[in-house]
C-alpha positions as CSV (number, residue, x, y, z in Angstrom):
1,X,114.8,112.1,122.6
2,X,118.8,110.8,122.1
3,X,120.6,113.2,119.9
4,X,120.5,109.9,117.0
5,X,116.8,110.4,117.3
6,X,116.9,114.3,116.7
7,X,119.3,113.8,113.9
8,X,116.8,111.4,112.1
9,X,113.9,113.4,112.9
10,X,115.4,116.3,111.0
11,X,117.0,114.4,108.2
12,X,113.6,112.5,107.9
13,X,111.7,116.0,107.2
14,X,114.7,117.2,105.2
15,X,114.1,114.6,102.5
16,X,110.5,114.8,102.1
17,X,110.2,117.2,99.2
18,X,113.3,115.0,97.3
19,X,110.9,112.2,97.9
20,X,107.6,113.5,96.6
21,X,110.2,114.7,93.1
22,X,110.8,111.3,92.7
23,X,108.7,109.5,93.6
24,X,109.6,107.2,96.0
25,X,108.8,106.7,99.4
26,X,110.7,106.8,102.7
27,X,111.3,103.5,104.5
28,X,113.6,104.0,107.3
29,X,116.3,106.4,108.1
30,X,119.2,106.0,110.7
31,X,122.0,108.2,111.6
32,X,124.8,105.7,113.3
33,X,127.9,105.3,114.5
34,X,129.9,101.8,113.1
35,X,133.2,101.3,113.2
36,X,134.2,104.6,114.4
37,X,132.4,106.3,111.7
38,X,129.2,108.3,111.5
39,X,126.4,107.2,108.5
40,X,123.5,108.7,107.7
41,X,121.3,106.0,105.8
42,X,118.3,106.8,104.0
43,X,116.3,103.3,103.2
44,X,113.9,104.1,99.9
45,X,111.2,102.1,97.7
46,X,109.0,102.8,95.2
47,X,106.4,100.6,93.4
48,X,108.1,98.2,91.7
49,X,111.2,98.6,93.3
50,X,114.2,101.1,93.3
51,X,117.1,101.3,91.1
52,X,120.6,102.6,91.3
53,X,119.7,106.2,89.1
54,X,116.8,106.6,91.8
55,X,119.4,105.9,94.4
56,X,121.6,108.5,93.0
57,X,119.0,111.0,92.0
58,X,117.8,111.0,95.5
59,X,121.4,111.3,97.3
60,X,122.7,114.4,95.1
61,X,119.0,116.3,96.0
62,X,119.3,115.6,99.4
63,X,123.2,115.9,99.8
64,X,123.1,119.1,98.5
65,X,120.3,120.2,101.3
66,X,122.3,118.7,104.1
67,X,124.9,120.5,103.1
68,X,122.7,123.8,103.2
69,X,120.9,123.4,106.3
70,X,124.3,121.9,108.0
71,X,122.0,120.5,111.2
72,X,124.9,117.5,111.7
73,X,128.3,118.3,113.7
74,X,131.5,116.4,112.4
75,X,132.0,114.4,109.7
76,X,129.6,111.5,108.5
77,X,129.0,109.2,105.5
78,X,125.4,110.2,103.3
79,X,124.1,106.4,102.2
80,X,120.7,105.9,100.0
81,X,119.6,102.3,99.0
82,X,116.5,100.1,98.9
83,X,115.7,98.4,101.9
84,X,116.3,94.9,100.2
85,X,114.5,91.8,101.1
86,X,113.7,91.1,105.0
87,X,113.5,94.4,105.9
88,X,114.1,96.2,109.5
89,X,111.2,96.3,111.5
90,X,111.8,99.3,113.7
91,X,109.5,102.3,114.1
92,X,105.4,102.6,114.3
93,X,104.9,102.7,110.7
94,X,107.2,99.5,110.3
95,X,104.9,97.7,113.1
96,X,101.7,99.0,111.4
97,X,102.6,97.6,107.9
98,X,103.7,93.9,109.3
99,X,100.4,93.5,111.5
100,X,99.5,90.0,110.8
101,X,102.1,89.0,108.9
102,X,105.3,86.9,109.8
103,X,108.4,88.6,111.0
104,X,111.5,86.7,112.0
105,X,112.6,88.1,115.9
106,X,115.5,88.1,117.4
107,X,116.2,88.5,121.3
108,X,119.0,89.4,123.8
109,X,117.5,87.0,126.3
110,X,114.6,83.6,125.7
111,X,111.6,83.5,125.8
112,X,109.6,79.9,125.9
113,X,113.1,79.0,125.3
114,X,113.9,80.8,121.9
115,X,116.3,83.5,121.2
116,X,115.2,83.5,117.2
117,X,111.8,82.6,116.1
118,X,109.5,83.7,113.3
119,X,106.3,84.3,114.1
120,X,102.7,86.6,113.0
121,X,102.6,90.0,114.5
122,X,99.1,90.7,116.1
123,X,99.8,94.1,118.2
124,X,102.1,96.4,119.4
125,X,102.9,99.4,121.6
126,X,105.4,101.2,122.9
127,X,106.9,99.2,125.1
128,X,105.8,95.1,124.0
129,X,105.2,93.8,121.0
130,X,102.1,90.5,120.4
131,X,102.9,87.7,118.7
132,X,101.5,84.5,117.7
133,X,104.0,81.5,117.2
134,X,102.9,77.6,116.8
135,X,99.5,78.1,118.3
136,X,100.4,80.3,120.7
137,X,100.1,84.0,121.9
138,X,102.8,86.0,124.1
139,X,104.2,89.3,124.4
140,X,107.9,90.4,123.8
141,X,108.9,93.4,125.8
142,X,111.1,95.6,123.1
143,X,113.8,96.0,125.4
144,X,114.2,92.8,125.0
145,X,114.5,92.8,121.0
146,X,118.2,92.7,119.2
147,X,116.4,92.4,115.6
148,X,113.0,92.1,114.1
149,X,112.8,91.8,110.1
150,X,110.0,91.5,107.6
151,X,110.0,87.7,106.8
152,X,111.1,86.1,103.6
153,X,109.6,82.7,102.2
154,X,112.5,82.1,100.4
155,X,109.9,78.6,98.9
């Protein structure tokens, strides 16, 4: 496990109780670097959508725990939002939720001569992902994957 990976693990299970008070869910959480500067995103949703006091409720609980439990060296940058539309599709439980429904993929290299294609996810594991595209069937190894998203039919 990278030391990103440990970071989100803890500020994952940090967050939990703030959650349950508020009732709102957990949809992703990253701890990265851009720019130069360290973020600590928390993605969260609720039925019927988030809103900017949920936002703010949920980043002064949980600011105020990182601060106490102080698991983070140097300085970084505490973000809460809604995941928006077209969501990152990037641990198990993102997989789980979008099987057999369209994503829209992005690759670092082709495959059957695409870099971007939108297709129905029909299985995944830990190293390949299933999908089925224009009649066809064909696995994506997830080294291989720069983006997948939660598709939006913007008709």
């Amino acid at each position: 496990m990278t030391k990103h990976e440990e970071i989100e693990r803890k500020a994952e299970a940090l967050i939990a109780p703030v959650l349950d008070e508020n009732g709102v869910v957990l949809v992703d959480c990253e701890y990265v670097k851009e720019a130069g500067d360290y973020y600590l995103r928390y993605y969260i949703d609720k039925e019927g959508g988030v809103n900017i006091g949920d936002c703010e409720a949920v980043s002064r609980a949980v600011s105020d725990l990182l601060d106490a439990n102080d698991f983070i060296d140097g300085a970084y940058t505490l973000e809460v939002s809604s995941p928006g539309l077209g969501r990152p599709v990037r641990k198990d439980r993102d997989f789980e939720r979008n099987l057999q429904k369209k994503i829209e993929i992005r690759l670092f290299q082709p495959v059957d001569g695409q870099k971007e294609l939108t297709a129905v996810l029909t299985a995944y594991d830990k190293t390949e992902i299933t999908v089925e595209a224009e009649g066809k069937t064909f696995g994506i190894d997830r080294k291989n994957i720069s983006l997948i998203k939660e598709y939006v039919d913007w008709n």
